[in-house]
Each structure stands twice: as C-alpha cells, then as structure tokens.
PyMOL Python script that loads the backbone (N, CA, C, O; Angstrom):
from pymol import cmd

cmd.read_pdbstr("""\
ATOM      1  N   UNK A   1    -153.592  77.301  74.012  1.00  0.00           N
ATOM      2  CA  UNK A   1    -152.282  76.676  74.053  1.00  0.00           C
ATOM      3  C   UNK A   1    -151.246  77.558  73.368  1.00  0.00           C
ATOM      4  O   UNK A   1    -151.266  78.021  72.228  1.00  0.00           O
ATOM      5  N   UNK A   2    -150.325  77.683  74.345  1.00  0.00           N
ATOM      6  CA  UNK A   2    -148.854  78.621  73.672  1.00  0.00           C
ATOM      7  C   UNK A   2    -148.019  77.603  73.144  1.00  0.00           C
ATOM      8  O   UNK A   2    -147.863  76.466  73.588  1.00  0.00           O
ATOM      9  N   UNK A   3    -147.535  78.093  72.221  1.00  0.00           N
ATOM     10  CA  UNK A   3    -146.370  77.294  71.280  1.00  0.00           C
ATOM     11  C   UNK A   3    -144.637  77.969  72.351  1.00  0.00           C
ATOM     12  O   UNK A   3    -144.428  79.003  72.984  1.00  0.00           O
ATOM     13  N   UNK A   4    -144.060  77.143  72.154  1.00  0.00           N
ATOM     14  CA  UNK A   4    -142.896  77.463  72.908  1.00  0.00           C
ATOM     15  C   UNK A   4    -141.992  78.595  72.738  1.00  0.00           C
ATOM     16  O   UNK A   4    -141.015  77.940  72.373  1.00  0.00           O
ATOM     17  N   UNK A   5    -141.816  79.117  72.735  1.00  0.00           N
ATOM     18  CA  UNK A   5    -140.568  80.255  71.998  1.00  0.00           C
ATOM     19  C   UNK A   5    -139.288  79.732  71.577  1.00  0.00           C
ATOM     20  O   UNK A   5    -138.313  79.382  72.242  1.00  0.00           O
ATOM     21  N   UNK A   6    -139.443  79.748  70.643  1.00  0.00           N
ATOM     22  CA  UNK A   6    -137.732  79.900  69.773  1.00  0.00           C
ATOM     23  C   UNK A   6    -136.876  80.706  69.898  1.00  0.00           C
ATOM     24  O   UNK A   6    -137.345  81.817  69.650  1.00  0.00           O
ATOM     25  N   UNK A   7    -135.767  80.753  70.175  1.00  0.00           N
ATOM     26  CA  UNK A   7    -134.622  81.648  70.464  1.00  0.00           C
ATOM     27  C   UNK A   7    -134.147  81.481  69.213  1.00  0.00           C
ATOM     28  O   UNK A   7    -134.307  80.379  68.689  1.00  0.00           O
ATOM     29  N   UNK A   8    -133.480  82.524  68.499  1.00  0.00           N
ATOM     30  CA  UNK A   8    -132.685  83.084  67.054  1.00  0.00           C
ATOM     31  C   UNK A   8    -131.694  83.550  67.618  1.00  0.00           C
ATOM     32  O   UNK A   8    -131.947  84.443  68.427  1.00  0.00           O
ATOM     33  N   UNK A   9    -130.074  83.126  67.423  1.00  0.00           N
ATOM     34  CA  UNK A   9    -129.235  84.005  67.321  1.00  0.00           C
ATOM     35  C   UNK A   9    -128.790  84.722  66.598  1.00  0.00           C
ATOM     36  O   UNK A   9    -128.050  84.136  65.807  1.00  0.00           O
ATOM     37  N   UNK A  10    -128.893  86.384  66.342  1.00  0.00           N
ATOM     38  CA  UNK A  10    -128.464  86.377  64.695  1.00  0.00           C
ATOM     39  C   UNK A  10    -126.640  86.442  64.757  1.00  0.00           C
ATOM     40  O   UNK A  10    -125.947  86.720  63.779  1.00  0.00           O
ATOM     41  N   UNK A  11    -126.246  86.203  65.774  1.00  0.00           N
ATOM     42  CA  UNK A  11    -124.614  86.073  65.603  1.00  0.00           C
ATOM     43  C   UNK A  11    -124.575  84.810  64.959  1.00  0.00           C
ATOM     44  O   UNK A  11    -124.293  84.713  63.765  1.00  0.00           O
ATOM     45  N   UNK A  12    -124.853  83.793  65.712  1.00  0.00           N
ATOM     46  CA  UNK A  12    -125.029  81.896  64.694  1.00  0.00           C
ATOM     47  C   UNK A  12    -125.429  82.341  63.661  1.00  0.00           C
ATOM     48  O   UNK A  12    -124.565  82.322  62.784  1.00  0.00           O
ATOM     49  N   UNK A  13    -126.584  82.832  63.298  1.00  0.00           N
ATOM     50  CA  UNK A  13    -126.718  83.243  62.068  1.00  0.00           C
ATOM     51  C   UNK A  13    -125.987  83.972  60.755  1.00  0.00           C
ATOM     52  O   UNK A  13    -126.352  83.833  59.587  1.00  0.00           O
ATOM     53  N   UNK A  14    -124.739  84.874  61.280  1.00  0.00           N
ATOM     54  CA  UNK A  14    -124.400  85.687  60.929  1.00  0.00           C
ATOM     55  C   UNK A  14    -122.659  84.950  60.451  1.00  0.00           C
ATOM     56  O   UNK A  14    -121.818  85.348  59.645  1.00  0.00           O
ATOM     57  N   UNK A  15    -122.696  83.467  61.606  1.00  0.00           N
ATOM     58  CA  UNK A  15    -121.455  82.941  61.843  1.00  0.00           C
ATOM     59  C   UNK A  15    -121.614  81.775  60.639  1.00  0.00           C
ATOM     60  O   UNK A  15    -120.629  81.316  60.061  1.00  0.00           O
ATOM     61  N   UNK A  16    -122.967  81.370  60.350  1.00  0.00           N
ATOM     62  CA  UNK A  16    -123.355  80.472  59.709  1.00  0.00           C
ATOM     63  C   UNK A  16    -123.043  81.170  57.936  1.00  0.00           C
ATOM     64  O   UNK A  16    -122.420  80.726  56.972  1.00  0.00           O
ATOM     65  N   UNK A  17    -123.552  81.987  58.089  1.00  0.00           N
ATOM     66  CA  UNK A  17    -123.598  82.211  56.497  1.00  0.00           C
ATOM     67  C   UNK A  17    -121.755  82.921  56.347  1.00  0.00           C
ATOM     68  O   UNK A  17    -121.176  82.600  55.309  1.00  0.00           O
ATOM     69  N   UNK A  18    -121.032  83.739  57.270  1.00  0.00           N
ATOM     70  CA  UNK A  18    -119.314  83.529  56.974  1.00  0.00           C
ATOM     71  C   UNK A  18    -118.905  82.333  56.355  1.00  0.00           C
ATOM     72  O   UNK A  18    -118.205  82.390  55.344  1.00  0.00           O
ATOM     73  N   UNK A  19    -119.306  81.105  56.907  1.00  0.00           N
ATOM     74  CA  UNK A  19    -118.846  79.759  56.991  1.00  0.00           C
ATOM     75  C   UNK A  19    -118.815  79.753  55.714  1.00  0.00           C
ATOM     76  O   UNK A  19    -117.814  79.872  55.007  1.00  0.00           O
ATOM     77  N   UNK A  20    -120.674  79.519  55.152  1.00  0.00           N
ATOM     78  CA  UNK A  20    -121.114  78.904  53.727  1.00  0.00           C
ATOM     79  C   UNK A  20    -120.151  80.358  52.702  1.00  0.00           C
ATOM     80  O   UNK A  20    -119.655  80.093  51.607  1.00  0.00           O
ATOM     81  N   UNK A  21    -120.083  81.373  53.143  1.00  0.00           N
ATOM     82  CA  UNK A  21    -119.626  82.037  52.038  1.00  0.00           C
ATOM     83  C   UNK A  21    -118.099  81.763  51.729  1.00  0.00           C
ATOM     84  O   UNK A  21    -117.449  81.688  50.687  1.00  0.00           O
ATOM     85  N   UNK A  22    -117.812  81.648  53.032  1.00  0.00           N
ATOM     86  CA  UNK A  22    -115.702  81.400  53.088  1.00  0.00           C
ATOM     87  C   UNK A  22    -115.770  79.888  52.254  1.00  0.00           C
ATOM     88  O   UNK A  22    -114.905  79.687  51.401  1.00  0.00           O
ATOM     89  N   UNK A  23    -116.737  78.906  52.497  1.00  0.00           N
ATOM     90  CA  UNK A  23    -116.524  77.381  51.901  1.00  0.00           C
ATOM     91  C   UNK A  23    -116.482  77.475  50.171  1.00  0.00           C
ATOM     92  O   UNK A  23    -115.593  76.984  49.477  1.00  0.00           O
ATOM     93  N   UNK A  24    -117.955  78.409  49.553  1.00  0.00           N
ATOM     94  CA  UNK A  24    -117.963  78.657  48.340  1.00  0.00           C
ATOM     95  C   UNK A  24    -116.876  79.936  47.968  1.00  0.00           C
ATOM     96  O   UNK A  24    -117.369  80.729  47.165  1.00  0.00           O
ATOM     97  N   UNK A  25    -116.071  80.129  48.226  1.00  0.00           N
ATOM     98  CA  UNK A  25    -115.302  80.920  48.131  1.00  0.00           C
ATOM     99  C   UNK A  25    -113.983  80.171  47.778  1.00  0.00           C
ATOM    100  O   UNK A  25    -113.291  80.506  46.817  1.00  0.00           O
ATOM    101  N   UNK A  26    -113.695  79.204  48.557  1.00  0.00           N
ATOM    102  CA  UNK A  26    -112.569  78.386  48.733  1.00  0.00           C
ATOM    103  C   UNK A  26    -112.678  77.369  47.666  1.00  0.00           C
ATOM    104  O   UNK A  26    -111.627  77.047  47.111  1.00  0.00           O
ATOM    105  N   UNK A  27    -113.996  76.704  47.219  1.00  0.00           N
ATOM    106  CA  UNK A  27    -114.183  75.974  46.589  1.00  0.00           C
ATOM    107  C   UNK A  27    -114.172  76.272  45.481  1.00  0.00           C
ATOM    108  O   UNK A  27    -114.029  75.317  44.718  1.00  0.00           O
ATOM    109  N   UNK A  28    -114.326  77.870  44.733  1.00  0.00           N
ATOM    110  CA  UNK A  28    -114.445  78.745  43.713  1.00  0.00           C
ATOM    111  C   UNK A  28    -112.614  78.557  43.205  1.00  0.00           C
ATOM    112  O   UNK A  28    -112.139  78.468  42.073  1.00  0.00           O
ATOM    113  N   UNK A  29    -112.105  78.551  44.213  1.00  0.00           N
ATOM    114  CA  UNK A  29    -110.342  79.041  43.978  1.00  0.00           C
ATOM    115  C   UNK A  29    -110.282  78.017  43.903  1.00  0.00           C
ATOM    116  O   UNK A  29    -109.302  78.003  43.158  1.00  0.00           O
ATOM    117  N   UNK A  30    -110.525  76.931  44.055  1.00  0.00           N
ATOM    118  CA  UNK A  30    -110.043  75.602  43.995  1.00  0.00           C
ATOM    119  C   UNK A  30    -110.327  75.241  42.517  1.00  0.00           C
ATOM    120  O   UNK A  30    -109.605  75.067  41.536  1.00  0.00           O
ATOM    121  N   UNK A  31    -111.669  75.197  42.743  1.00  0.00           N
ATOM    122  CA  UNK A  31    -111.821  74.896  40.950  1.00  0.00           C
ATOM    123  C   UNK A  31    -110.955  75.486  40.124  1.00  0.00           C
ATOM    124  O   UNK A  31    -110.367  74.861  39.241  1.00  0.00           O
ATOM    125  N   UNK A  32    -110.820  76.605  40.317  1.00  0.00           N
ATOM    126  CA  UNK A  32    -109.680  77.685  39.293  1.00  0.00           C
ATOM    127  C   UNK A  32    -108.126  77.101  39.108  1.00  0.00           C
ATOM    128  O   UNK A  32    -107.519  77.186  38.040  1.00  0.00           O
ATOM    129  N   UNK A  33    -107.691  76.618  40.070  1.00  0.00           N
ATOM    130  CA  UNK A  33    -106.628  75.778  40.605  1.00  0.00           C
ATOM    131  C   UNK A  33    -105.536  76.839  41.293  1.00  0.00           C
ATOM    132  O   UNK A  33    -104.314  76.691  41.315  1.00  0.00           O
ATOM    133  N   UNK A  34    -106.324  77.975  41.862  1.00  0.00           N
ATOM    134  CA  UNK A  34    -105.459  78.443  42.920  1.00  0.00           C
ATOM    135  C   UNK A  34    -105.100  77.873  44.433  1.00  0.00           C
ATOM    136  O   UNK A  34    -106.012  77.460  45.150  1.00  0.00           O
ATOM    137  N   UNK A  35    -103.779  77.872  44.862  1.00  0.00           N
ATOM    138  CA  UNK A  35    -104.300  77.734  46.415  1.00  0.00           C
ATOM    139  C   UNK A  35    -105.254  78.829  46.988  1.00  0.00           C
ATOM    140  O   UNK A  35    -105.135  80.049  46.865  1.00  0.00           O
ATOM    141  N   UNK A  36    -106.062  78.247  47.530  1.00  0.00           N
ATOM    142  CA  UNK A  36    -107.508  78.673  48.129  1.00  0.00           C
ATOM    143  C   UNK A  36    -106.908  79.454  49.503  1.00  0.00           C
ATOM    144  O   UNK A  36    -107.345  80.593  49.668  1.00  0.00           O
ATOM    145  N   UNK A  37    -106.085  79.020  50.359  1.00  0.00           N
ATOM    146  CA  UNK A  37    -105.398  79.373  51.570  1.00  0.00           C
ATOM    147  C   UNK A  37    -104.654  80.329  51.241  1.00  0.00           C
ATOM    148  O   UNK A  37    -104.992  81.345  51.848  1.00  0.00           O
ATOM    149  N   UNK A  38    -103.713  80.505  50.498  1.00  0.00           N
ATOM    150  CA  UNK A  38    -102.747  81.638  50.087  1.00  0.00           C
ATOM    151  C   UNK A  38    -103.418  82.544  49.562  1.00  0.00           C
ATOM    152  O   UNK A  38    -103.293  83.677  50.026  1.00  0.00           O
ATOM    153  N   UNK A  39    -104.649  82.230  48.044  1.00  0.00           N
ATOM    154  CA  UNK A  39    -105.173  83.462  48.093  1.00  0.00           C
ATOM    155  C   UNK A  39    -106.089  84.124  48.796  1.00  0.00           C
ATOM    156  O   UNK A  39    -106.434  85.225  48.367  1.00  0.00           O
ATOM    157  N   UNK A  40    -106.732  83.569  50.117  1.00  0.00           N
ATOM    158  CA  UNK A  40    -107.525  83.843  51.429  1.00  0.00           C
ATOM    159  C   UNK A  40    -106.692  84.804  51.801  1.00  0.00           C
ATOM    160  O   UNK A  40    -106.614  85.886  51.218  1.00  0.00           O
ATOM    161  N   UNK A  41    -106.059  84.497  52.732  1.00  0.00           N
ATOM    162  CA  UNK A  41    -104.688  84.814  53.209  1.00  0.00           C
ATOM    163  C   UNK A  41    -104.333  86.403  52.772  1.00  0.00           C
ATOM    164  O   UNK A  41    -104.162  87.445  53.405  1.00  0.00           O
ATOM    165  N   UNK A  42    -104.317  86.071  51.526  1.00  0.00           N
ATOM    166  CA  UNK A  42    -103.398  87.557  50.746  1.00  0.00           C
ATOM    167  C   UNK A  42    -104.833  88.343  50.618  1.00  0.00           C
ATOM    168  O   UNK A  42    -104.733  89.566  50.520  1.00  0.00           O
ATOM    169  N   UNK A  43    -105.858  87.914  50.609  1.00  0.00           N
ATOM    170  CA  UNK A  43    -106.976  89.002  50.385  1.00  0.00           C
ATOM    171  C   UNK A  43    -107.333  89.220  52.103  1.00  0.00           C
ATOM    172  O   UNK A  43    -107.834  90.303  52.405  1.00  0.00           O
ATOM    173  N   UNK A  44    -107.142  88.452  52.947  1.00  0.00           N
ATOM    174  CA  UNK A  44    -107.454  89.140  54.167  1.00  0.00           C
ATOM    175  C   UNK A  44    -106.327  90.268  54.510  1.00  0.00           C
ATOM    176  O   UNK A  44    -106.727  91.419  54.683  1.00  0.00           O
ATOM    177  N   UNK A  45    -105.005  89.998  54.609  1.00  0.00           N
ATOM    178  CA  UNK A  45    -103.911  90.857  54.650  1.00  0.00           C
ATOM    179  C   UNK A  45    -103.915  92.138  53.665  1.00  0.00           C
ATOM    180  O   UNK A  45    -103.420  93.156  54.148  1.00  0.00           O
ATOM    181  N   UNK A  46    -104.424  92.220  52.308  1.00  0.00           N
ATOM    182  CA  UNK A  46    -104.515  93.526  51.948  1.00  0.00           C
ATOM    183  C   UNK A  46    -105.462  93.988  51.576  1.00  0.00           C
ATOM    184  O   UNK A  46    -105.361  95.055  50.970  1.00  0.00           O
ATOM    185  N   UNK A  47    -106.772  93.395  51.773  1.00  0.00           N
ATOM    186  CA  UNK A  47    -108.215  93.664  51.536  1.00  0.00           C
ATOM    187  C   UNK A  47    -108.152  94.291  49.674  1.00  0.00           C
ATOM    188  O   UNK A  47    -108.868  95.170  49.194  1.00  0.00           O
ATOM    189  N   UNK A  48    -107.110  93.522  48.990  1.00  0.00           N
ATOM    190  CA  UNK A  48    -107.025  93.782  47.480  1.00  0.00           C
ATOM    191  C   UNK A  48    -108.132  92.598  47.394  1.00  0.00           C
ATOM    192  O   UNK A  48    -108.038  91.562  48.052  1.00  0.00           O
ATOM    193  N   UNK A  49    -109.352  92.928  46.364  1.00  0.00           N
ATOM    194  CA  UNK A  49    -109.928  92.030  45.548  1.00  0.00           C
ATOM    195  C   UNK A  49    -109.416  90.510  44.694  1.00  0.00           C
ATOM    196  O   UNK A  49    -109.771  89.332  44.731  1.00  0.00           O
ATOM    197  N   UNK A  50    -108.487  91.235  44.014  1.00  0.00           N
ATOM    198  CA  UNK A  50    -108.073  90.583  42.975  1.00  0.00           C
ATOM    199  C   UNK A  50    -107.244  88.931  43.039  1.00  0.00           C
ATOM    200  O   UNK A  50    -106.721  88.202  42.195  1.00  0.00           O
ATOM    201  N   UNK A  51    -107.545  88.839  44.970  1.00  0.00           N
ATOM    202  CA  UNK A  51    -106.936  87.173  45.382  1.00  0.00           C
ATOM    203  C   UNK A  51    -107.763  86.827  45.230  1.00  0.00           C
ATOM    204  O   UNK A  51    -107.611  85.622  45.426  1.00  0.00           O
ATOM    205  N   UNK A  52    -108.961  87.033  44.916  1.00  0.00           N
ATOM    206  CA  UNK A  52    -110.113  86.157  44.963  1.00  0.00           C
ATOM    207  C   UNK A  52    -110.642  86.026  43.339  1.00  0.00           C
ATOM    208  O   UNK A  52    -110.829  87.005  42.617  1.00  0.00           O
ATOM    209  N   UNK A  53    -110.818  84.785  42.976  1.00  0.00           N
ATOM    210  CA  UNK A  53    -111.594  84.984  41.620  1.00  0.00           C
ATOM    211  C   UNK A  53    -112.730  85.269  41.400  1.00  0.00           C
ATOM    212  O   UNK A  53    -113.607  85.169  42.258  1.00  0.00           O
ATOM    213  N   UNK A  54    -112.975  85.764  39.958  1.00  0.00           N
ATOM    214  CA  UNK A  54    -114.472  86.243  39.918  1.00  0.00           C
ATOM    215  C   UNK A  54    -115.472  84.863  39.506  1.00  0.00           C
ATOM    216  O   UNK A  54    -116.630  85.016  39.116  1.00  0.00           O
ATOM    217  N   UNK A  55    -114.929  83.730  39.636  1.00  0.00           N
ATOM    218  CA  UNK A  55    -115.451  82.370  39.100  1.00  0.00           C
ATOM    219  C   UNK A  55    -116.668  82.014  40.373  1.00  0.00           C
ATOM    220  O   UNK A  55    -116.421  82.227  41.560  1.00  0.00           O
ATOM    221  N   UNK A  56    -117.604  81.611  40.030  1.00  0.00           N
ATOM    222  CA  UNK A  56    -118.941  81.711  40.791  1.00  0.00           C
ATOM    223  C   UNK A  56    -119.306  82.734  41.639  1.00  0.00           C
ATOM    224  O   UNK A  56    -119.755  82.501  42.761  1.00  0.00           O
ATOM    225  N   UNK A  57    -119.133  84.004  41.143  1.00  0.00           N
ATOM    226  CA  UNK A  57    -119.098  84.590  42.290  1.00  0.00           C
ATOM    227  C   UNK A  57    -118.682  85.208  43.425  1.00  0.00           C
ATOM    228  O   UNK A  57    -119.086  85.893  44.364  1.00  0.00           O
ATOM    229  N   UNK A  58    -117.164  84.406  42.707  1.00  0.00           N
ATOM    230  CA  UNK A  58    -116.574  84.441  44.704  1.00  0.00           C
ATOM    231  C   UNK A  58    -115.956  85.455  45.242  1.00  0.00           C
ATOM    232  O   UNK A  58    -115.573  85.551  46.408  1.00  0.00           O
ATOM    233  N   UNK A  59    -115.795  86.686  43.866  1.00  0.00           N
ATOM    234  CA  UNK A  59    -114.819  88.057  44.462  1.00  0.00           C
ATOM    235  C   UNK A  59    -115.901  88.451  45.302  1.00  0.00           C
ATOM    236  O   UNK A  59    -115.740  88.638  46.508  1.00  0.00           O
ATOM    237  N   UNK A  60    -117.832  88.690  44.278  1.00  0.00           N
ATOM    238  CA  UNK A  60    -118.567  89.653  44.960  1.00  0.00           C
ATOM    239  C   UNK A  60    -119.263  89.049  46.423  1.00  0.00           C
ATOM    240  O   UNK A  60    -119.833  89.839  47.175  1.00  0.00           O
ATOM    241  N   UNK A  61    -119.184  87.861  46.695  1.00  0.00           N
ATOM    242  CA  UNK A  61    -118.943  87.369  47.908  1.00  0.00           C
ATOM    243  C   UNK A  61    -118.327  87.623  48.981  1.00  0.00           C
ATOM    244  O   UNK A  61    -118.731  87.936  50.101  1.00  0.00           O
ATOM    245  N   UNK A  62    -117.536  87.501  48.648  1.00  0.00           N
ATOM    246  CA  UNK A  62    -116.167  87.698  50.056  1.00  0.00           C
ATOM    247  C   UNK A  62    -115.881  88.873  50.377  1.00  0.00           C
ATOM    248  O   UNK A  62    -115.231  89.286  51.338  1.00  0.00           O
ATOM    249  N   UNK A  63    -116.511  89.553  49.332  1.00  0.00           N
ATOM    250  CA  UNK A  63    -116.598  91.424  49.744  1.00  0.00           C
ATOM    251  C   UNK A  63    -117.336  92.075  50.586  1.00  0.00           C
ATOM    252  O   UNK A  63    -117.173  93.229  50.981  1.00  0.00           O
ATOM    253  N   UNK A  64    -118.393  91.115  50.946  1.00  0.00           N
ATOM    254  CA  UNK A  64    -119.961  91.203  51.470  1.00  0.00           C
ATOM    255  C   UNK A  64    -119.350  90.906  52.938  1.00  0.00           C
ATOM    256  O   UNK A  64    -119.864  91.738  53.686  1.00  0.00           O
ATOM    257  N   UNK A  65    -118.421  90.024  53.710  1.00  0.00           N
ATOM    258  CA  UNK A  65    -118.248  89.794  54.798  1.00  0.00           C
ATOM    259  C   UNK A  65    -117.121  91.019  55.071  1.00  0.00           C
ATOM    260  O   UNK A  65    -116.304  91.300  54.194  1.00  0.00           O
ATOM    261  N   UNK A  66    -117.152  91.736  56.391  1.00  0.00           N
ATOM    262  CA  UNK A  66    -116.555  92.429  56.416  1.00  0.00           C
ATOM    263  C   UNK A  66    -114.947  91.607  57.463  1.00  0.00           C
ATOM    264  O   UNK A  66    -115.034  90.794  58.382  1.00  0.00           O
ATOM    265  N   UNK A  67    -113.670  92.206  56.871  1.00  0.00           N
ATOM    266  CA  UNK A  67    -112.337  91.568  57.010  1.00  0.00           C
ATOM    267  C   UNK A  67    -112.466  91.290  58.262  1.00  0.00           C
ATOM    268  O   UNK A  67    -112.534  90.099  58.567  1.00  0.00           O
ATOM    269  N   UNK A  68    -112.540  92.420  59.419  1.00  0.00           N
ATOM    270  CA  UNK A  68    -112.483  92.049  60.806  1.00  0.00           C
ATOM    271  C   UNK A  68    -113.584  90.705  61.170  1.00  0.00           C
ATOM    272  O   UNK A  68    -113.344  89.637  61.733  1.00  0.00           O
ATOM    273  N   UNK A  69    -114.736  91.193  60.658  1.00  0.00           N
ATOM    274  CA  UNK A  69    -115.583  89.959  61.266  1.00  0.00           C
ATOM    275  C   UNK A  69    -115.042  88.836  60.759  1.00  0.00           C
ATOM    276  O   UNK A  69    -114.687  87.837  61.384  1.00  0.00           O
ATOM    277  N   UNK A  70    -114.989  89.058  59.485  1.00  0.00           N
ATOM    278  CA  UNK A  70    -114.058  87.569  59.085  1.00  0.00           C
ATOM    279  C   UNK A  70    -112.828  86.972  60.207  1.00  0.00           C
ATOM    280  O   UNK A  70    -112.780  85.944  60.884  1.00  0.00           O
ATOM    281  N   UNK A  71    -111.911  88.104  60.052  1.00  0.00           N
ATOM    282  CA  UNK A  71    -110.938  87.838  61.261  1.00  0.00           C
ATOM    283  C   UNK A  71    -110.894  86.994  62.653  1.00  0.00           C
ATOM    284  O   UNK A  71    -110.205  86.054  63.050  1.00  0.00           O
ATOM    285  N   UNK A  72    -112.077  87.860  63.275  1.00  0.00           N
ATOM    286  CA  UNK A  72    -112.639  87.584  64.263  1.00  0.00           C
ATOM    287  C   UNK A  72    -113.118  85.860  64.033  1.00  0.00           C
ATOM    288  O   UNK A  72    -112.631  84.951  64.706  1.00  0.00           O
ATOM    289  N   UNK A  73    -113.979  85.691  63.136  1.00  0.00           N
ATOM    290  CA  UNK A  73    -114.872  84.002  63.580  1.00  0.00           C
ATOM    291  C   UNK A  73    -113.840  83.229  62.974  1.00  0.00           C
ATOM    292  O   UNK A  73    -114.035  82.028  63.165  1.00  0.00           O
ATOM    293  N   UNK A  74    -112.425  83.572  62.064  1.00  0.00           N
ATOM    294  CA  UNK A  74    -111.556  82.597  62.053  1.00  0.00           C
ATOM    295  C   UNK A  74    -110.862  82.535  63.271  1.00  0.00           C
ATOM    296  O   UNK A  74    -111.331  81.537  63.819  1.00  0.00           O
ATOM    297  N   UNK A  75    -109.960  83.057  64.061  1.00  0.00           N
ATOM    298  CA  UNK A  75    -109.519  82.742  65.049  1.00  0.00           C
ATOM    299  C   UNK A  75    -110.261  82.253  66.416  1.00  0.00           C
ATOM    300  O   UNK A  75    -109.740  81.718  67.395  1.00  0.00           O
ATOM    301  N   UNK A  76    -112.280  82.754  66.096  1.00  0.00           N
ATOM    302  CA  UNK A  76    -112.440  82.312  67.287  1.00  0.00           C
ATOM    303  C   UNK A  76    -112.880  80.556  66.924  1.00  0.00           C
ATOM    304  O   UNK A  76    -112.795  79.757  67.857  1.00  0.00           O
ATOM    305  N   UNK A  77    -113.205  80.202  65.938  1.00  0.00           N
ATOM    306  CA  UNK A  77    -113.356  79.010  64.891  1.00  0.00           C
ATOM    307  C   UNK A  77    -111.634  78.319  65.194  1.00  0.00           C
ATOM    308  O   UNK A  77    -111.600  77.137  65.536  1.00  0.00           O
ATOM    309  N   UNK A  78    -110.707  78.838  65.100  1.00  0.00           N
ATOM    310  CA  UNK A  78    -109.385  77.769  65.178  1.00  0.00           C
ATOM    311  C   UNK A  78    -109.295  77.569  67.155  1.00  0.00           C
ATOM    312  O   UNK A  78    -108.858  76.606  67.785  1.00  0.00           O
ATOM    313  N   UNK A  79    -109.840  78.768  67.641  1.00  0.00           N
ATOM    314  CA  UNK A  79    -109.458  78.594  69.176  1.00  0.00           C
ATOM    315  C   UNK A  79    -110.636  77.715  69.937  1.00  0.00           C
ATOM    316  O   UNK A  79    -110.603  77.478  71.145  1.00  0.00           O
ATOM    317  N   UNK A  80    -111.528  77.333  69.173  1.00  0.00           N
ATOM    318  CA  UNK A  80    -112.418  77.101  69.624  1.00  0.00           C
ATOM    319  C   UNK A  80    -113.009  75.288  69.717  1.00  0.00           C
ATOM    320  O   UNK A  80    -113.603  74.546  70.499  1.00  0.00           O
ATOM    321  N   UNK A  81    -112.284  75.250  68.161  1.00  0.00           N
ATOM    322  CA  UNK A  81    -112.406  73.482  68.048  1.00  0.00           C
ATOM    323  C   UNK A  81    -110.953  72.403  68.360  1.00  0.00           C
ATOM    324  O   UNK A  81    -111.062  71.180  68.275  1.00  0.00           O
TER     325      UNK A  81
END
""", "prot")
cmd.dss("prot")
cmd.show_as("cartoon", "prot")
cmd.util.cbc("prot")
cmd.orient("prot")
C-alpha cells in the first residue's frame, strides 16, 4: 500500500513565514508604541534598519526577508483579498 503524495509549496511556505515575521514585527513596534505602518513603510522605502526596533527581535527579523519579496507578497496580499 502507497501512502498518497503530499504536495509542498515552498512559495506558501516562504509566503507563510513573511506573514508570521511582518505580524511579529508589527506587534514588536506596537508594543514599543510606534506606529507599526509608518515605521514599515519608512524601512521598506529606505531599507534603513533603524524603523524597526530591536525589541523582540524585530530589527534582526525583518532583515532576513528580502525588501522586494516583501514588496512583492504585500501588493500581491492587498490585490488579492
């Protein structure tokens, strides 16, 4: 007896963990009591670190996704839902 095959996307995969990192990221600035959107925003537009806080984590995070891909699954994420 064969077991079925599973299909893996590693793009879902890849789209999945943007998500969880952009959420703890946002949630990091929030706690801090920055706007989370403005300093998104200003760190996607000049790829400067320093919009992002270092509070859980969240500068060496958001460094790890690269800007375009980021770019990319936000607009295809706003065009999409």
């Amino acid at each position: 007896m064969h077991e079925p095959t599973i299909a893996f996307s590693i793009q879902e995969d890849k789209e999945k963990e943007v998500r969880a990192t952009l959420t703890a990221v946002y949630d990091a600035l929030r706690q801090k009591g920055y706007n989370p959107i403005n300093q998104i925003v200003g760190y996607i537009l000049s790829e400067d670190p320093t919009y992002i806080t270092t509070h859980n984590n969240a500068r060496s995070l958001i460094r790890r996704i690269d800007r375009d891909e980021l770019l990319r699954l936000l607009v295809k994420s706003y065009l999409d839902d």
